[in-house]
N, CA, C and O atoms as a Maestro MAE file, in Angstrom:
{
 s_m_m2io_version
 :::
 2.0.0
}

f_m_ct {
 s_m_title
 :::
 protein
 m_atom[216] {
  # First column is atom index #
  i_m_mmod_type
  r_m_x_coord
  r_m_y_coord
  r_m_z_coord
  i_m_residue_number
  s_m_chain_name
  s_m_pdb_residue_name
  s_m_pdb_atom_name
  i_m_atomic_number
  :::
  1 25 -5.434 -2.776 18.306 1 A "UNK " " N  " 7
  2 3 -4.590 -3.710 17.604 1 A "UNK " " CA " 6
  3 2 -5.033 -3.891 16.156 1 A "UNK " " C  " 6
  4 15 -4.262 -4.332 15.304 1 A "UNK " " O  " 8
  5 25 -6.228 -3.560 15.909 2 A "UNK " " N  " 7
  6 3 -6.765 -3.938 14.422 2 A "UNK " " CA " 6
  7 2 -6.212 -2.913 13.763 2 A "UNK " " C  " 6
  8 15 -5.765 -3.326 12.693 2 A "UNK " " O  " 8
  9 25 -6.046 -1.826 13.903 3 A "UNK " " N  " 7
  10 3 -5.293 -0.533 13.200 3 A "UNK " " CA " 6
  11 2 -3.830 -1.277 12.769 3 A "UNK " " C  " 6
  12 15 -3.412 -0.852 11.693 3 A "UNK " " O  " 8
  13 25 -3.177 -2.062 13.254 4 A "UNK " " N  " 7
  14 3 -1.823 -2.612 13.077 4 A "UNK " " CA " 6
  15 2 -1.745 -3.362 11.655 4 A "UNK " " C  " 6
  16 15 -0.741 -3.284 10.946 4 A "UNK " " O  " 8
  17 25 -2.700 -3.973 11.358 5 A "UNK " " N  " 7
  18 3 -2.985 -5.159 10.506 5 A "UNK " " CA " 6
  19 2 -3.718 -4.097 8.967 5 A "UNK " " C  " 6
  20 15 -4.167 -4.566 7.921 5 A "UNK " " O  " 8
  21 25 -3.625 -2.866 9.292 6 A "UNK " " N  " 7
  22 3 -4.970 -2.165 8.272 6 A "UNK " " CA " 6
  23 2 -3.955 -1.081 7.892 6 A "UNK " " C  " 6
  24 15 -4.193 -0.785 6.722 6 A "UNK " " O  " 8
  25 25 -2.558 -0.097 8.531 7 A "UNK " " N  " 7
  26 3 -1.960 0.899 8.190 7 A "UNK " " CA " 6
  27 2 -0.805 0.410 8.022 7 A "UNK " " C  " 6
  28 15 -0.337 -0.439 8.780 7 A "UNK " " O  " 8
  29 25 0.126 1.135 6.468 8 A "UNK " " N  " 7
  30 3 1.187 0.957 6.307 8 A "UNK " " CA " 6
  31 2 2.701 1.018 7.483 8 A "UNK " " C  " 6
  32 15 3.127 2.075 7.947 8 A "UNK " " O  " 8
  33 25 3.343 -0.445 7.792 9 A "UNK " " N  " 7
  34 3 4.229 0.302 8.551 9 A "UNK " " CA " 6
  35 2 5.729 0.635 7.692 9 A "UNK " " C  " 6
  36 15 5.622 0.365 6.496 9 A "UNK " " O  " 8
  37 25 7.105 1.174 8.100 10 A "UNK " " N  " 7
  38 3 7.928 0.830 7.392 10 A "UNK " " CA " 6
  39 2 9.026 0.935 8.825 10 A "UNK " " C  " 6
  40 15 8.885 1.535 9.890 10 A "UNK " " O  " 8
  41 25 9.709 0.403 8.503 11 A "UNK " " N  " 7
  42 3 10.818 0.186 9.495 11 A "UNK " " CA " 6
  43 2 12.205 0.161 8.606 11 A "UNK " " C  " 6
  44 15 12.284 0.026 7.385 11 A "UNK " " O  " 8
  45 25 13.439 0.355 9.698 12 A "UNK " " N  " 7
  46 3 14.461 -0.103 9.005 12 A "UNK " " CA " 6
  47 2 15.280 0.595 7.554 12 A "UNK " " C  " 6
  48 15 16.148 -0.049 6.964 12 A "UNK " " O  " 8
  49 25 15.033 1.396 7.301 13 A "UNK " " N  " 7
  50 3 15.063 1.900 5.917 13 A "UNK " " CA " 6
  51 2 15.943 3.177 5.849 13 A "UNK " " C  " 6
  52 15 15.932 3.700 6.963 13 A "UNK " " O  " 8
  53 25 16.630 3.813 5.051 14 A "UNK " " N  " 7
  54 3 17.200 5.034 5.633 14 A "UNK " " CA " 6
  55 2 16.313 6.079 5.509 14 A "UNK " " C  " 6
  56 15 15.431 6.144 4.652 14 A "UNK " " O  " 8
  57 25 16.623 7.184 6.657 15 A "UNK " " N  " 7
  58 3 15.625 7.948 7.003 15 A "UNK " " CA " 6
  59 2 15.845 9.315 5.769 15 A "UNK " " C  " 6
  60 15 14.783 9.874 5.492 15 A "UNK " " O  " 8
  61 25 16.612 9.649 5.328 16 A "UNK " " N  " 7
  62 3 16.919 10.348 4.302 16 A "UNK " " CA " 6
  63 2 15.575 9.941 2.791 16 A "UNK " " C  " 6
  64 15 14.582 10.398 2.226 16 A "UNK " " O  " 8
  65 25 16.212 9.158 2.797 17 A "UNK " " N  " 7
  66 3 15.492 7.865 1.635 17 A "UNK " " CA " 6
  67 2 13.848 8.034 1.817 17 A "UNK " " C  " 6
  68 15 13.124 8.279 0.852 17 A "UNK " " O  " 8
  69 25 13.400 7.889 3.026 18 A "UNK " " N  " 7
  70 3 12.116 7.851 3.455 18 A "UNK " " CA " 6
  71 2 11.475 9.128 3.061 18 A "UNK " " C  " 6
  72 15 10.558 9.291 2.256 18 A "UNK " " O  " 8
  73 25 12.285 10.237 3.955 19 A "UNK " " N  " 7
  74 3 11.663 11.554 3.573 19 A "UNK " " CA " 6
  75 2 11.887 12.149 1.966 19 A "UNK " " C  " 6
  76 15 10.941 12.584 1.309 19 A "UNK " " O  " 8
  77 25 12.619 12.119 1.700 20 A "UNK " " N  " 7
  78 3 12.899 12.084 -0.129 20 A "UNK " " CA " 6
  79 2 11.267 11.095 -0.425 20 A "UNK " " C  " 6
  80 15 10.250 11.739 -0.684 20 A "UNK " " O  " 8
  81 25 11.232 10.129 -0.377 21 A "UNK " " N  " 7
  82 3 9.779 9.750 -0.926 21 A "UNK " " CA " 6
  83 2 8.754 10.355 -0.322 21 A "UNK " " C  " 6
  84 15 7.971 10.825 -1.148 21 A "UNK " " O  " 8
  85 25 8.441 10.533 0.809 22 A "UNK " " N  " 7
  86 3 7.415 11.142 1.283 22 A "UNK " " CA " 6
  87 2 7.230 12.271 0.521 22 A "UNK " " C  " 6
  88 15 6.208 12.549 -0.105 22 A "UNK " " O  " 8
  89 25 8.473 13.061 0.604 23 A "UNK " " N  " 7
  90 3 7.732 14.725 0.054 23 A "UNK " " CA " 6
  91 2 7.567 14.632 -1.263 23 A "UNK " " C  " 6
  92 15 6.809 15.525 -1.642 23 A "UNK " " O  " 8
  93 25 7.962 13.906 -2.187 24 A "UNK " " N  " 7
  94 3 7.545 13.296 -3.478 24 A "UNK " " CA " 6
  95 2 6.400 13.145 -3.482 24 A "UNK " " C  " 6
  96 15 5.765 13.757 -4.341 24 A "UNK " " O  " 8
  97 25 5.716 12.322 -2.581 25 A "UNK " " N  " 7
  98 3 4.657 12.092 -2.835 25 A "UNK " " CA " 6
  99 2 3.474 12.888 -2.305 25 A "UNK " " C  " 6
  100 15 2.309 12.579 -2.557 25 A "UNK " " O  " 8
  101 25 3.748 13.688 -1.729 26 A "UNK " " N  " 7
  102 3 2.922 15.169 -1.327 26 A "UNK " " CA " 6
  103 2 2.231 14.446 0.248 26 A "UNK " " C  " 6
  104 15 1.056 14.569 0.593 26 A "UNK " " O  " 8
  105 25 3.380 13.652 1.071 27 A "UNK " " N  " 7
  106 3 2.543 13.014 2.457 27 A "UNK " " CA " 6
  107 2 3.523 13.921 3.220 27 A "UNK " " C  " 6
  108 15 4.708 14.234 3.112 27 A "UNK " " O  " 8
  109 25 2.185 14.286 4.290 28 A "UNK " " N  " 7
  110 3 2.822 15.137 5.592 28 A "UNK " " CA " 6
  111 2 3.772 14.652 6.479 28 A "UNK " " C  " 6
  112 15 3.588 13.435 6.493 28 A "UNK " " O  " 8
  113 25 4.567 14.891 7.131 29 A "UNK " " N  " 7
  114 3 5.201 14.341 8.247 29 A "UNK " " CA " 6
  115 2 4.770 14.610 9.661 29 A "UNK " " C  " 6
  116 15 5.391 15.621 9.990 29 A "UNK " " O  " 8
  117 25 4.206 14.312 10.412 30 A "UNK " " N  " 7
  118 3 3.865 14.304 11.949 30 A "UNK " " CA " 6
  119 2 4.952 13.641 12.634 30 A "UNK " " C  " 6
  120 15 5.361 12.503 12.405 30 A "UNK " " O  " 8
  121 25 5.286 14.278 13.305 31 A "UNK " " N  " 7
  122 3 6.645 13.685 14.856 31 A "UNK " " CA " 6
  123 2 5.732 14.412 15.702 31 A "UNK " " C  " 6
  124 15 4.874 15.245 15.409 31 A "UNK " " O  " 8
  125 25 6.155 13.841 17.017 32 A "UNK " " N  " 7
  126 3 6.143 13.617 18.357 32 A "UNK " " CA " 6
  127 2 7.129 14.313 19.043 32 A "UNK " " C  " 6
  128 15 8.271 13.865 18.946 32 A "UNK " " O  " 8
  129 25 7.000 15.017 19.519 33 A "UNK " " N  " 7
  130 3 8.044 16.021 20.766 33 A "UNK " " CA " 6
  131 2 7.624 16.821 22.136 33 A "UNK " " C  " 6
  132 15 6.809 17.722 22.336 33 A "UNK " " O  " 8
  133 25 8.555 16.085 23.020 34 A "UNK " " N  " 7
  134 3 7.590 16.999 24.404 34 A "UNK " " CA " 6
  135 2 7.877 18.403 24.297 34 A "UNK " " C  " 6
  136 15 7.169 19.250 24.842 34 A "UNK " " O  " 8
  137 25 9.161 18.748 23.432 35 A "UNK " " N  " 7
  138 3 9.278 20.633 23.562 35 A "UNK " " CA " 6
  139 2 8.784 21.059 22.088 35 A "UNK " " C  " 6
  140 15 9.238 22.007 21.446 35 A "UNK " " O  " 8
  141 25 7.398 19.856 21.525 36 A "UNK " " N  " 7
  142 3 7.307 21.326 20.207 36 A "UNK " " CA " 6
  143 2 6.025 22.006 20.810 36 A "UNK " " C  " 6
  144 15 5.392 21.943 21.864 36 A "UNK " " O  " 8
  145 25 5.961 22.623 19.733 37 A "UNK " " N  " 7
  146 3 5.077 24.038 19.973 37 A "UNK " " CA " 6
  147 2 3.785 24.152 19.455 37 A "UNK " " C  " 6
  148 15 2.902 24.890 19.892 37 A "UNK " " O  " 8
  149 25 3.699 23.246 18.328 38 A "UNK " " N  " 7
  150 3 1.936 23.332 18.212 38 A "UNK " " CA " 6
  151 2 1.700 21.847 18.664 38 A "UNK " " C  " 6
  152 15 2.593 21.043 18.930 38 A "UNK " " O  " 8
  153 25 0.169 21.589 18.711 39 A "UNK " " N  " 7
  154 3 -0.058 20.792 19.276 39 A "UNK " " CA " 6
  155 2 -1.017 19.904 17.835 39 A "UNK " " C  " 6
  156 15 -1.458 20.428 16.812 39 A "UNK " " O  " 8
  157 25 -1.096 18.295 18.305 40 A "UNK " " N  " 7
  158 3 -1.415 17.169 17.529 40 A "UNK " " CA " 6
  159 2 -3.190 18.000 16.105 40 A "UNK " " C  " 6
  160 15 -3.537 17.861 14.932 40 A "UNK " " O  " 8
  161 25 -3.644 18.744 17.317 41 A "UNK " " N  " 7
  162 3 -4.710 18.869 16.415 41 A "UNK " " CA " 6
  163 2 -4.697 20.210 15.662 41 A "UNK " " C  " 6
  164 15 -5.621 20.736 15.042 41 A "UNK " " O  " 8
  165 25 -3.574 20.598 15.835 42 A "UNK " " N  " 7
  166 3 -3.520 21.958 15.059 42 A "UNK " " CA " 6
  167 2 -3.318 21.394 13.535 42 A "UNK " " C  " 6
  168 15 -3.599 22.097 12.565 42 A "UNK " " O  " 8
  169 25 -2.720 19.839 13.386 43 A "UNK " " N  " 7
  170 3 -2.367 19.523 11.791 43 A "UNK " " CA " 6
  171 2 -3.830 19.403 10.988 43 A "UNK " " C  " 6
  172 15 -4.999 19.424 11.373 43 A "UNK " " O  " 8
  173 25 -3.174 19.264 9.649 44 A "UNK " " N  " 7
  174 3 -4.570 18.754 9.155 44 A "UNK " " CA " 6
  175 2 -4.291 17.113 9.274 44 A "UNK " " C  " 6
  176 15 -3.219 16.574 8.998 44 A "UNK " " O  " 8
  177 25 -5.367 16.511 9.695 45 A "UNK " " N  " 7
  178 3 -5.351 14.926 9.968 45 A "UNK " " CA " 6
  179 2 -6.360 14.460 8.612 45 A "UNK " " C  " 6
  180 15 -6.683 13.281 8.471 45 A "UNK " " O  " 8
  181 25 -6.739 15.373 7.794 46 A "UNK " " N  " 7
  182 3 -7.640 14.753 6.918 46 A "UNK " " CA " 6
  183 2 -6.632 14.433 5.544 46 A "UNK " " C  " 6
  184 15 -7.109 13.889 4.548 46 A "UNK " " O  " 8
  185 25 -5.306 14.805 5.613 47 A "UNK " " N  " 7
  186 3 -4.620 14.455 4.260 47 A "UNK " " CA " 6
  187 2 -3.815 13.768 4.300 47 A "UNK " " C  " 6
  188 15 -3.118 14.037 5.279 47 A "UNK " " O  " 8
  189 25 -3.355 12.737 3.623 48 A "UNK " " N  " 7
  190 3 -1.920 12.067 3.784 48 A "UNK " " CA " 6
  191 2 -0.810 12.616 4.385 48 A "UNK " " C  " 6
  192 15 -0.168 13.577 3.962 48 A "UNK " " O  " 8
  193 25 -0.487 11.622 5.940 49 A "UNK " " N  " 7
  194 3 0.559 12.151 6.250 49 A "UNK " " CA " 6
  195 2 0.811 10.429 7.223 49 A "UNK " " C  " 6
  196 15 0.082 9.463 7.451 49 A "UNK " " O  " 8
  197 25 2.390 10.840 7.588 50 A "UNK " " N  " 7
  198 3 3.388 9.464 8.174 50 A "UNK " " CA " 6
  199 2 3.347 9.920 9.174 50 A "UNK " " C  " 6
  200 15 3.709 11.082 9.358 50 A "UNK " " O  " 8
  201 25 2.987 9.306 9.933 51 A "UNK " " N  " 7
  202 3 3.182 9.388 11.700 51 A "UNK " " CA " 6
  203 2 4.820 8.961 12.199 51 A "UNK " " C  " 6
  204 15 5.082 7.759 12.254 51 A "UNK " " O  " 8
  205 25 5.758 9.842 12.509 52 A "UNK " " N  " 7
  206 3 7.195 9.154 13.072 52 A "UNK " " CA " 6
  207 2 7.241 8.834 14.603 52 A "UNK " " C  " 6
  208 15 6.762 9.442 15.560 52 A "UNK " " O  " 8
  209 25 7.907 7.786 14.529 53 A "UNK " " N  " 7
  210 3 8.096 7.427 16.078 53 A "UNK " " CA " 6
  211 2 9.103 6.746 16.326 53 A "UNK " " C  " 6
  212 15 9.228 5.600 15.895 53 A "UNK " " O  " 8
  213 25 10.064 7.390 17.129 54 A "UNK " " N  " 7
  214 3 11.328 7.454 17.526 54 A "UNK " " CA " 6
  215 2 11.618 6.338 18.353 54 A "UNK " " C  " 6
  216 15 12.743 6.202 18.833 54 A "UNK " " O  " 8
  :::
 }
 m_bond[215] {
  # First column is bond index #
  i_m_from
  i_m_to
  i_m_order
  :::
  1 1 2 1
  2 2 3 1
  3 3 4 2
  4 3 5 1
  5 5 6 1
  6 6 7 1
  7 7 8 2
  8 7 9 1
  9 9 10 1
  10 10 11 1
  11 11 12 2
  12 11 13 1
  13 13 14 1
  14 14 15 1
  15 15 16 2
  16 15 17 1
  17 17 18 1
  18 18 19 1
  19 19 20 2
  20 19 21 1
  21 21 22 1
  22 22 23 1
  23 23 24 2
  24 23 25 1
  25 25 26 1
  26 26 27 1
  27 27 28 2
  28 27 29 1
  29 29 30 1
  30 30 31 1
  31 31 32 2
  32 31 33 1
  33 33 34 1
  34 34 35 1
  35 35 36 2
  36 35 37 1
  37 37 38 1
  38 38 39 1
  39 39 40 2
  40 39 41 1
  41 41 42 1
  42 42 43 1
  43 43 44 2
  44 43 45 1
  45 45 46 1
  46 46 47 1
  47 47 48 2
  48 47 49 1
  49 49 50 1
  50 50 51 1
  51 51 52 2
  52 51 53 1
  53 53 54 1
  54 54 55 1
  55 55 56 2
  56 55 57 1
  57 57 58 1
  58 58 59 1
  59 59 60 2
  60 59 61 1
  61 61 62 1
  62 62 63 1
  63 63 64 2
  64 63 65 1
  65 65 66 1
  66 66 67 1
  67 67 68 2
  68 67 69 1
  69 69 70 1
  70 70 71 1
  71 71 72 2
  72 71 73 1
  73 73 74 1
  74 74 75 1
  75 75 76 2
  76 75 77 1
  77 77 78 1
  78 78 79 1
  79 79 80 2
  80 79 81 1
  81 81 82 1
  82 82 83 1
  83 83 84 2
  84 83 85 1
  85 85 86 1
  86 86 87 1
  87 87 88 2
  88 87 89 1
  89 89 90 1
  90 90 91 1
  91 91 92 2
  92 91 93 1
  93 93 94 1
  94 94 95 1
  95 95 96 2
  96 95 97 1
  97 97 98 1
  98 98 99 1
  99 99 100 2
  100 99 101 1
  101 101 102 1
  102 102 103 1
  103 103 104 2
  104 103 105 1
  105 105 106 1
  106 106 107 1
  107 107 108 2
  108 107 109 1
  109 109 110 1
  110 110 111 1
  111 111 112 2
  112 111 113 1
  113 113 114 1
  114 114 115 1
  115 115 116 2
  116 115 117 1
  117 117 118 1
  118 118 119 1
  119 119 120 2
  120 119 121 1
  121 121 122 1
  122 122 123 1
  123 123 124 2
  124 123 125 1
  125 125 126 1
  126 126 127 1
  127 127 128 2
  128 127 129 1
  129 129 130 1
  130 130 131 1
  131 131 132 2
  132 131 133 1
  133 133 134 1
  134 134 135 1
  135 135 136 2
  136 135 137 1
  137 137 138 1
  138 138 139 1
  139 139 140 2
  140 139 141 1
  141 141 142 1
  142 142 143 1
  143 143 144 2
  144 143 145 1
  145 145 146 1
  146 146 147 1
  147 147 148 2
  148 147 149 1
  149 149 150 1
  150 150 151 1
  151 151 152 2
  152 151 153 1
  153 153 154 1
  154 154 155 1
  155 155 156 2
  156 155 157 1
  157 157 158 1
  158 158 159 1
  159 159 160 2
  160 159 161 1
  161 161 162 1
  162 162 163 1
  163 163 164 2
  164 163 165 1
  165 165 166 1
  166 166 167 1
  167 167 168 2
  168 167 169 1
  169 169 170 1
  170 170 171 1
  171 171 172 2
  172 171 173 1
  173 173 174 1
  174 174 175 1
  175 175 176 2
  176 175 177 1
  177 177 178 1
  178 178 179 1
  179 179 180 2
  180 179 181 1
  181 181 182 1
  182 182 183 1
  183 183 184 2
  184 183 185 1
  185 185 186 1
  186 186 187 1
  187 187 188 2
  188 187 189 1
  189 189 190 1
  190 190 191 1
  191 191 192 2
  192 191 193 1
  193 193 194 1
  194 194 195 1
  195 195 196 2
  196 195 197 1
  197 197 198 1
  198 198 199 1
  199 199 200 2
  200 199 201 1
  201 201 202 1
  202 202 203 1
  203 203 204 2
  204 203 205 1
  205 205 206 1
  206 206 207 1
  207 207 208 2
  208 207 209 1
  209 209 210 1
  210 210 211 1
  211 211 212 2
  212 211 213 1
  213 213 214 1
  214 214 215 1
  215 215 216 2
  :::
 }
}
């Protein structure tokens, strides 16, 4: 729960809009899918990136 109070959230916002800033700002995108194909630790976790959750 302390992670909640310490990482940016954003909600609500259009999702277009969101990713237009993200890749602006050189942050990765991570999603969640039971049919993708690489797996969580294949990313790099050491650089800016947005965790999505559906």
């Amino acid at each position: 729960m302390g992670s909640l109070f310490q990482v940016p959230v954003v909600n609500g916002l259009d999702d277009n809009e969101i990713i237009k800033w993200l890749n602006h700002n050189s942050i990765n995108i991570i999603a969640a899918d039971l049919d993708g194909e690489e797996y969580y630790y294949s990313a790099n976790l050491k650089e800016p990136l947005a965790l999505v959750i559906v």
